[in-house]
MMTF fields as JSON, N, C-alpha, C and O atoms, coordinates in Angstrom:
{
  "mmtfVersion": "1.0.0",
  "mmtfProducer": "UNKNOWN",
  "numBonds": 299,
  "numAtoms": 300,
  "numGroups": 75,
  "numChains": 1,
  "numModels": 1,
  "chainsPerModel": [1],
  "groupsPerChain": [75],
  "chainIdList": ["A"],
  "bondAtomList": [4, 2, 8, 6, 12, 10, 16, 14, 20, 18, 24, 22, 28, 26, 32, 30, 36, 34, 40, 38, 44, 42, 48, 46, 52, 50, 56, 54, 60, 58, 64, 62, 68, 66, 72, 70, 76, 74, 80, 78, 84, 82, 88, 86, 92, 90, 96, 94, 100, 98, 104, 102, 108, 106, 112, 110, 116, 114, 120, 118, 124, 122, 128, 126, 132, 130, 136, 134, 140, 138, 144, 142, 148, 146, 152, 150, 156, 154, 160, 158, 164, 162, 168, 166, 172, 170, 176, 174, 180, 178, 184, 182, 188, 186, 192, 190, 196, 194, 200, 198, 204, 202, 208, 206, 212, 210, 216, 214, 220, 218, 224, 222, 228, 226, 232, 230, 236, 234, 240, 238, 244, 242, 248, 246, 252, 250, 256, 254, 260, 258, 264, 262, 268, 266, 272, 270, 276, 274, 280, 278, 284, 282, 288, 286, 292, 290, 296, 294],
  "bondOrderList": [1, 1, 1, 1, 1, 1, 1, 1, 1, 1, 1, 1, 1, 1, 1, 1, 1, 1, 1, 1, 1, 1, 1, 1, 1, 1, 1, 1, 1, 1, 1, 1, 1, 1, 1, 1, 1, 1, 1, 1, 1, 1, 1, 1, 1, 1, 1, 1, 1, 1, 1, 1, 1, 1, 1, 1, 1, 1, 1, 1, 1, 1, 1, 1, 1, 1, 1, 1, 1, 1, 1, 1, 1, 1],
  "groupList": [{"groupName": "UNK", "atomNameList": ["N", "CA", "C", "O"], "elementList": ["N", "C", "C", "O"], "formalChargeList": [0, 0, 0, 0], "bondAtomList": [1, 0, 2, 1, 3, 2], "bondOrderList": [1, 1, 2], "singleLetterCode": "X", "chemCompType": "L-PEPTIDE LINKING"}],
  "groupTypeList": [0, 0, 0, 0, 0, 0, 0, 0, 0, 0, 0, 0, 0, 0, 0, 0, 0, 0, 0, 0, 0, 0, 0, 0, 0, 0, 0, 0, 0, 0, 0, 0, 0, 0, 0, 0, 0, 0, 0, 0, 0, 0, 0, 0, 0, 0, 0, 0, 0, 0, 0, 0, 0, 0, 0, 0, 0, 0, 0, 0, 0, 0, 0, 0, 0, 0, 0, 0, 0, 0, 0, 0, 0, 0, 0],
  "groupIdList": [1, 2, 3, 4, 5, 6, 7, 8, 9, 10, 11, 12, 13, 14, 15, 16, 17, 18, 19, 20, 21, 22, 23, 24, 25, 26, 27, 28, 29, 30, 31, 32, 33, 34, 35, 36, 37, 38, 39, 40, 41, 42, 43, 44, 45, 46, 47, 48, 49, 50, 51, 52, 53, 54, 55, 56, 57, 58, 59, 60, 61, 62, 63, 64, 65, 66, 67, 68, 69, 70, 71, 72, 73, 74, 75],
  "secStructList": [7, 2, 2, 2, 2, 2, 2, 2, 2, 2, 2, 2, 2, 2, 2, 2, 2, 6, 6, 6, 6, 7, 1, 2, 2, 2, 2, 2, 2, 2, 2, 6, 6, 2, 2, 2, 2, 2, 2, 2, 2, 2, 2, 2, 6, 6, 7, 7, 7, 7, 7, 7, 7, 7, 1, 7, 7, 7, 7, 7, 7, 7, 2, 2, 2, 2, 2, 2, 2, 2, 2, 2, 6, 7, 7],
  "xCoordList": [-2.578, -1.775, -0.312, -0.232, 0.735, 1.766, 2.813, 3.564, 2.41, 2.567, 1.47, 1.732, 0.557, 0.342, 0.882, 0.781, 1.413, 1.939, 3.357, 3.815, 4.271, 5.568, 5.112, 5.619, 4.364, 4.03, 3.997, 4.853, 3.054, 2.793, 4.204, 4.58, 4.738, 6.278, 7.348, 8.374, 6.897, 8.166, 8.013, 8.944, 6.379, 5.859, 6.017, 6.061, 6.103, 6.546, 7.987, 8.088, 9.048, 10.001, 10.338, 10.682, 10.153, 9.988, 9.77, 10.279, 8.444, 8.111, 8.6, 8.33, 9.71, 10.402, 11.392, 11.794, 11.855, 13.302, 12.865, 13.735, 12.056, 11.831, 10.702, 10.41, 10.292, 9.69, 10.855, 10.756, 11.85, 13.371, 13.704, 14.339, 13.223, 13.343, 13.154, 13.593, 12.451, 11.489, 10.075, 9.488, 9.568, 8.213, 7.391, 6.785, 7.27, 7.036, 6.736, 5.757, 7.988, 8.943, 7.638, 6.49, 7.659, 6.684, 5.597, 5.212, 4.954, 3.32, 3.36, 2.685, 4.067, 3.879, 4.153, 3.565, 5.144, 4.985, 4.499, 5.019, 3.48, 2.396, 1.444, 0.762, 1.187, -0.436, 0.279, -0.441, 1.501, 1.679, 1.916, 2.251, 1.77, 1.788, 0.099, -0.489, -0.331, -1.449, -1.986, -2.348, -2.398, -3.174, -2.433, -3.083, -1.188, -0.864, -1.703, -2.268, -1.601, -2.259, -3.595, -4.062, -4.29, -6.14, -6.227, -7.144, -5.665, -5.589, -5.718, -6.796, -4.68, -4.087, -5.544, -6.065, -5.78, -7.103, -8.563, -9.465, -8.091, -9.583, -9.872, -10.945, -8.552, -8.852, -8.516, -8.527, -8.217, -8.659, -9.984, -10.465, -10.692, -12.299, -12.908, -14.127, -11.887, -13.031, -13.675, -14.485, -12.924, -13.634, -12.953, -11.899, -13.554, -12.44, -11.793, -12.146, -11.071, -10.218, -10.738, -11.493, -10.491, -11.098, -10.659, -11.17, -9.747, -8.456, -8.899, -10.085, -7.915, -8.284, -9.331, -9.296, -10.13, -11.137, -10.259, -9.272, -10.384, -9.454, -10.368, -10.673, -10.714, -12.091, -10.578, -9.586, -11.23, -9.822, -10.34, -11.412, -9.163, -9.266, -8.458, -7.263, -8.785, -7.661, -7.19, -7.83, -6.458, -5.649, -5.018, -3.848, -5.621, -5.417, -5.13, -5.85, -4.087, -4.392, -5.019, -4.633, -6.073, -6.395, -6.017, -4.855, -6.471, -5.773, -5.042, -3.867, -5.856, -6.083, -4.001, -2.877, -4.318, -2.928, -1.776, -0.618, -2.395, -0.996, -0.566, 0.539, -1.626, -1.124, -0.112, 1.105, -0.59, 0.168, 1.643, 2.768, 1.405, 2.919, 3.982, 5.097, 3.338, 3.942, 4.493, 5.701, 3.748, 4.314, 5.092, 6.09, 5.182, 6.472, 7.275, 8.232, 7.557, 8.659, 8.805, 9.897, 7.33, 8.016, 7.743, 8.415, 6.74, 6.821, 7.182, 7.212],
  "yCoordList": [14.977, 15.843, 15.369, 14.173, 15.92, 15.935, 14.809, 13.835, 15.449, 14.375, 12.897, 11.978, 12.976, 11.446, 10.873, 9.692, 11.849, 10.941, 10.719, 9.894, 11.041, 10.992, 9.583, 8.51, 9.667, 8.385, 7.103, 6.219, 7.123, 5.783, 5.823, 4.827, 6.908, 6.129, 5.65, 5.106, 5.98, 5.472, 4.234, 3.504, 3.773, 2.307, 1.573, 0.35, 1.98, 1.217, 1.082, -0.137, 1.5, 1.909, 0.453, -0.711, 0.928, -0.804, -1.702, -2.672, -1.503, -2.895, -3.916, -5.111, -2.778, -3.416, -3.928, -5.055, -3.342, -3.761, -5.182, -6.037, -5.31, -6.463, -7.784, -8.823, -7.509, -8.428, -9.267, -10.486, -8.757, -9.499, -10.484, -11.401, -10.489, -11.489, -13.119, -14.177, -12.82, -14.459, -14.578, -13.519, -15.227, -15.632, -14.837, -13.884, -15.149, -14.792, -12.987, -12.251, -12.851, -11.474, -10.999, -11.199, -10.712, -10.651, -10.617, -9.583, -11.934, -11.527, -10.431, -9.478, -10.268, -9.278, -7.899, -6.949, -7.84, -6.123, -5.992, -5.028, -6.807, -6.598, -6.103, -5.4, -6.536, -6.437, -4.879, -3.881, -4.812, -3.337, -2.433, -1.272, -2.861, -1.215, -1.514, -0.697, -2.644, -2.273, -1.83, -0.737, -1.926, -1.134, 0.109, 1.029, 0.383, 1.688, 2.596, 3.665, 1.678, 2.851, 2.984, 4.043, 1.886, 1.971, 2.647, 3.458, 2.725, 3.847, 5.378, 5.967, 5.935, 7.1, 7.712, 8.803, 6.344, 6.775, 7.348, 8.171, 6.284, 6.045, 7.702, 8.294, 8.064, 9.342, 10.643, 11.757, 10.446, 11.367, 11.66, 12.741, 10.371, 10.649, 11.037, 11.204, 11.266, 11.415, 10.134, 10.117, 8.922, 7.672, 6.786, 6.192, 6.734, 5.806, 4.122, 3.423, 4.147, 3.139, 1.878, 2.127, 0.518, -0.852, -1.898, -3.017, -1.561, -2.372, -3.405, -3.731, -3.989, -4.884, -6.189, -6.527, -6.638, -7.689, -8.81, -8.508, -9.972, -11.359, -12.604, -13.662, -11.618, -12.577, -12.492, -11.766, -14.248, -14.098, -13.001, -12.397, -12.879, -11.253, -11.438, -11.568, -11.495, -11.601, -9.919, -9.038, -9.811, -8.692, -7.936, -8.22, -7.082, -6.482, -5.377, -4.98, -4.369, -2.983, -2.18, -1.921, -1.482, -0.34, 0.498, 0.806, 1.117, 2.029, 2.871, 2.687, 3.77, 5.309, 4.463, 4.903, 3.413, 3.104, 2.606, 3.006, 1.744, 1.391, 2.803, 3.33, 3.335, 4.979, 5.607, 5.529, 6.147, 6.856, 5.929, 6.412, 4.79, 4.278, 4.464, 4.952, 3.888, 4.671, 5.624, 5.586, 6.87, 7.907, 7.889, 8.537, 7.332, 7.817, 7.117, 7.367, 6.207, 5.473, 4.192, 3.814, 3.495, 2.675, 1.285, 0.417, 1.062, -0.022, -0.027, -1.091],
  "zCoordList": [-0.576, 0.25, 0.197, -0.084, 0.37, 0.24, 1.583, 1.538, 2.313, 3.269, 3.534, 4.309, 2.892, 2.819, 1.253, 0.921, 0.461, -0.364, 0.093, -0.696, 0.966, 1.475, 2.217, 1.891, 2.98, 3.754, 2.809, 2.839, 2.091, 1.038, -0.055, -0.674, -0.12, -0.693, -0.027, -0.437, 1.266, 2.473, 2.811, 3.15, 2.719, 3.166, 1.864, 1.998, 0.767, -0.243, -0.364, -0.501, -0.398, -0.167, 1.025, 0.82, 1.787, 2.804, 2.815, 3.375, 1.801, 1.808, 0.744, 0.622, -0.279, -1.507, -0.827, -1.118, 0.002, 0.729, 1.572, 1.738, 1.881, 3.164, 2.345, 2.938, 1.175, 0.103, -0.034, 0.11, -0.278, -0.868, -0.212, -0.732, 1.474, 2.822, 2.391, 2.84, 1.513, 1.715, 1.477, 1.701, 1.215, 1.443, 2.307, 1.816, 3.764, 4.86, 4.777, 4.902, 4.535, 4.851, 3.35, 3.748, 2.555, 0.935, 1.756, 2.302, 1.904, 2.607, 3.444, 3.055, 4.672, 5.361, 5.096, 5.613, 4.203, 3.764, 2.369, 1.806, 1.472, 1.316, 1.538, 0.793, 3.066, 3.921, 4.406, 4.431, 4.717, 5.771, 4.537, 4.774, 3.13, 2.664, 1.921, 1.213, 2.247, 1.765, 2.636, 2.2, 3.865, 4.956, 5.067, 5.564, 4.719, 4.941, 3.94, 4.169, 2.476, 1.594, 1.929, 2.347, 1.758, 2.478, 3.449, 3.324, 4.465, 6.002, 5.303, 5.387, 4.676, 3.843, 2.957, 2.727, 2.669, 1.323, 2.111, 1.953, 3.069, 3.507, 4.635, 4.758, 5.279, 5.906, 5.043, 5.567, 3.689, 2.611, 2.439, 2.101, 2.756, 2.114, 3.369, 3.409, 4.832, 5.946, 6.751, 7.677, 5.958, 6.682, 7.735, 7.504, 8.802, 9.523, 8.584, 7.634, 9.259, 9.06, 9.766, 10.706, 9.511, 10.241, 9.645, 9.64, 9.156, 8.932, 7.902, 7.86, 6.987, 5.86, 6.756, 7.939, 5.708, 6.18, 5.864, 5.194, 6.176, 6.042, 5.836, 6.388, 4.352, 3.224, 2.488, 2.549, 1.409, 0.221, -0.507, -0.464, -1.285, -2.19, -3.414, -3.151, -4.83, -5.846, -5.893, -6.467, -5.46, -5.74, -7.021, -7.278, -7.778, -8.903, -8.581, -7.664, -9.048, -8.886, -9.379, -10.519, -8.957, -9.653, -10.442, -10.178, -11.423, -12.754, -11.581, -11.263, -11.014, -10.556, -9.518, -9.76, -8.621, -8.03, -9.127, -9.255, -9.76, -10.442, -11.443, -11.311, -12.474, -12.619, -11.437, -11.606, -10.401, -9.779, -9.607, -9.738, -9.349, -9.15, -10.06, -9.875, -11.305, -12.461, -12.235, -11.998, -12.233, -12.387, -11.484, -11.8, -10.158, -9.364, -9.664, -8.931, -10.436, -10.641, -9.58, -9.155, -9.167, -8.517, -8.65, -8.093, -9.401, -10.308, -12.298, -12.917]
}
């Protein structure tokens, strides 16, 4: 939908700007555009939301996300 893709480029968009902070500042708008996008996805499919689990996680992106980023130009 159009407006949840406005959303997940606005939280990226932020979270490039405030990564630049530091350390600190990086982890945390990490986690807030990653729960922004998982939130977004997850009430696409109809599913509630329950927020990221805080098991370790190696973090890779997915084709289907890093594709779309691509295409918007933002990585």
């Amino acid at each position: 939908m159009p407006e949840d893709e406005a959303e997940i480029k606005a939280a990226f968009a932020k979270a490039i700007v405030v990564r630049a902070k530091g350390a600190e500042a990086k982890e945390l708008a990490d986690r807030y555009f990653l729960e922004t996008f998982v939130r977004v996805h997850r009430a696409g499919e109809g599913a509630p939301y329950t927020g990221l689990k805080d098991e370790p996680v190696i973090l890779s992106w997915p084709w289907p996300t890093k594709h779309w980023l691509l295409d918007q130009r933002m990585i």
